[in-house]
C-alpha positions in Angstrom: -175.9 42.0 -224.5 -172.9 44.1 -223.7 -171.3 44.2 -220.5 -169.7 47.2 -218.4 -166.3 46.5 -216.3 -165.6 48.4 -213.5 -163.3 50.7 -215.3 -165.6 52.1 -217.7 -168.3 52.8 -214.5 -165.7 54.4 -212.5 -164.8 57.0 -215.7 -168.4 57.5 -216.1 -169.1 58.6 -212.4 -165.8 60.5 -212.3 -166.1 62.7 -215.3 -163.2 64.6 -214.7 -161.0 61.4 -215.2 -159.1 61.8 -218.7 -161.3 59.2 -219.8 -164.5 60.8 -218.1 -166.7 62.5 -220.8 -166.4 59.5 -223.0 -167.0 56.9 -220.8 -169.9 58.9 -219.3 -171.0 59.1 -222.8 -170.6 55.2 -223.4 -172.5 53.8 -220.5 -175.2 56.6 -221.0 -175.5 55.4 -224.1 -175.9 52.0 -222.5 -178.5 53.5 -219.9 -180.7 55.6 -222.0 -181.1 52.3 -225.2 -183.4 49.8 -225.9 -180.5 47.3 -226.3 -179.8 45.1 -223.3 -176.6 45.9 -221.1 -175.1 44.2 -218.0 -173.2 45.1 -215.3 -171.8 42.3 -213.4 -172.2 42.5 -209.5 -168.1 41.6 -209.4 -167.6 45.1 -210.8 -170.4 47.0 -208.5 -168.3 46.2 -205.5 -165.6 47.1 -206.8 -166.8 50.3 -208.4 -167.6 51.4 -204.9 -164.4 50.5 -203.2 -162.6 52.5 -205.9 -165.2 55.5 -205.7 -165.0 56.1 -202.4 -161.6 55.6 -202.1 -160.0 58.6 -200.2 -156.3 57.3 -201.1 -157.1 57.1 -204.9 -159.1 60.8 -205.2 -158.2 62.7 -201.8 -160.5 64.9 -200.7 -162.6 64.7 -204.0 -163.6 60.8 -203.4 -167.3 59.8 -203.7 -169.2 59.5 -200.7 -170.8 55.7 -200.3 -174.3 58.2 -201.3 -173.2 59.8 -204.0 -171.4 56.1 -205.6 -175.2 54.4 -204.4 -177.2 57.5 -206.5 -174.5 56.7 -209.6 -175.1 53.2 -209.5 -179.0 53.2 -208.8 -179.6 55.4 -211.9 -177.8 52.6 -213.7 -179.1 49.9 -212.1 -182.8 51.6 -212.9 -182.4 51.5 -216.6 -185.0 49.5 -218.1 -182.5 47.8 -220.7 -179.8 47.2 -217.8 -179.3 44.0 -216.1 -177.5 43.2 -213.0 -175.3 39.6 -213.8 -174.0 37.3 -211.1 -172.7 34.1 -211.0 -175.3 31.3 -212.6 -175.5 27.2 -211.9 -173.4 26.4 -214.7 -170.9 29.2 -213.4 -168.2 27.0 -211.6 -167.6 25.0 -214.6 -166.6 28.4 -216.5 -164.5 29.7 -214.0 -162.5 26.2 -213.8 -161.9 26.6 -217.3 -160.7 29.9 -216.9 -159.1 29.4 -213.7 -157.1 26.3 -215.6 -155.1 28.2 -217.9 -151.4 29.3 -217.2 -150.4 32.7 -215.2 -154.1 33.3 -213.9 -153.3 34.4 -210.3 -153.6 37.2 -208.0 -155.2 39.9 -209.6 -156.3 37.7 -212.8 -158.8 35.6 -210.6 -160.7 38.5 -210.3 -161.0 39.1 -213.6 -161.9 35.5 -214.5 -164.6 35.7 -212.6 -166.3 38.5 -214.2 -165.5 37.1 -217.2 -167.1 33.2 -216.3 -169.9 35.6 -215.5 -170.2 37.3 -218.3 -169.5 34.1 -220.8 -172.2 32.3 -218.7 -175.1 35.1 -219.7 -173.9 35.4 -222.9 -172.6 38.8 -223.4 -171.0 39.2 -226.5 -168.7 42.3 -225.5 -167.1 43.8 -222.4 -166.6 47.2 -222.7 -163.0 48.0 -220.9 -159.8 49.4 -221.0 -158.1 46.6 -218.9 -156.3 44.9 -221.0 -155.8 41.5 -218.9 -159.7 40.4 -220.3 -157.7 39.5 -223.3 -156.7 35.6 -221.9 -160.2 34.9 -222.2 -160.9 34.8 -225.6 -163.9 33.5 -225.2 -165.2 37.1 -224.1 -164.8 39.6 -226.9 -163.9 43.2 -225.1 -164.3 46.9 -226.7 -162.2 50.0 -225.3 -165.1 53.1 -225.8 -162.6 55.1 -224.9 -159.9 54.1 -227.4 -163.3 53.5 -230.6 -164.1 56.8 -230.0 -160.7 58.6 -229.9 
């Protein structure tokens, strides 16, 4: 199963993002498959505080509608499942949480990727580079594989 970060989602709702067309292309891709594809809840939320974000696109930010019609059509995708935290979860994040300069920002992102490690995805698709101090999660930039 391969995962989506937040990233990725946000470049595929906001085509006209340098990144746009291809991550569009990517998660469609993703959508339209047989193959099973995650997104973790983590990276919903945050999808939809960036989306609708009137200080990150102005006057062109997403209304909370139009980021809820993105993510439904994703969400609806028979091959797509929607990850969250499981019972063996804490012991993950610990683990993750353990390791040396994992603060701030990075507790974020070792959640999402306890999550992730916990369903057994075998890839994250993002550009963020920070997934990279869990090596137990393998990650995969579309944008950059398909430049």
């Amino acid at each position: 199963m391969i995962a989506v970060d937040t990233n990725i989602l946000v470049y595929a709702h906001r085509r006209e993002a340098p990144a746009g067309e291809k991550a569009h292309a990517a998660v469609a891709e993703l959508a339209e498959g047989d193959r099973l594809w995650a997104i973790p809840w983590p990276c919903c939320f945050e999808f939809f505080s960036v989306v609708t974000n009137r200080r990150i696109w102005k006057d062109r930010a997403s209304t909370p509608r139009q980021a809820w019609q993105q993510f439904d059509a994703w969400a609806c995708s028979p091959s797509n499942r929607m990850i969250a935290e499981t019972d063996g979860f804490a012991d993950v994040l610990r683990r993750f949480i353990d390791r040396p300069n994992i603060t701030g920002g990075l507790i974020h992102d070792a959640r999402i990727a306890a999550i992730c490690v916990a369903h057994g995805v075998e890839a994250l698709l993002t550009r963020d580079r920070d997934f990279s101090m869990f090596a137990e999660l393998p990650t995969r930039d579309p944008i950059a594989a398909s430049a």
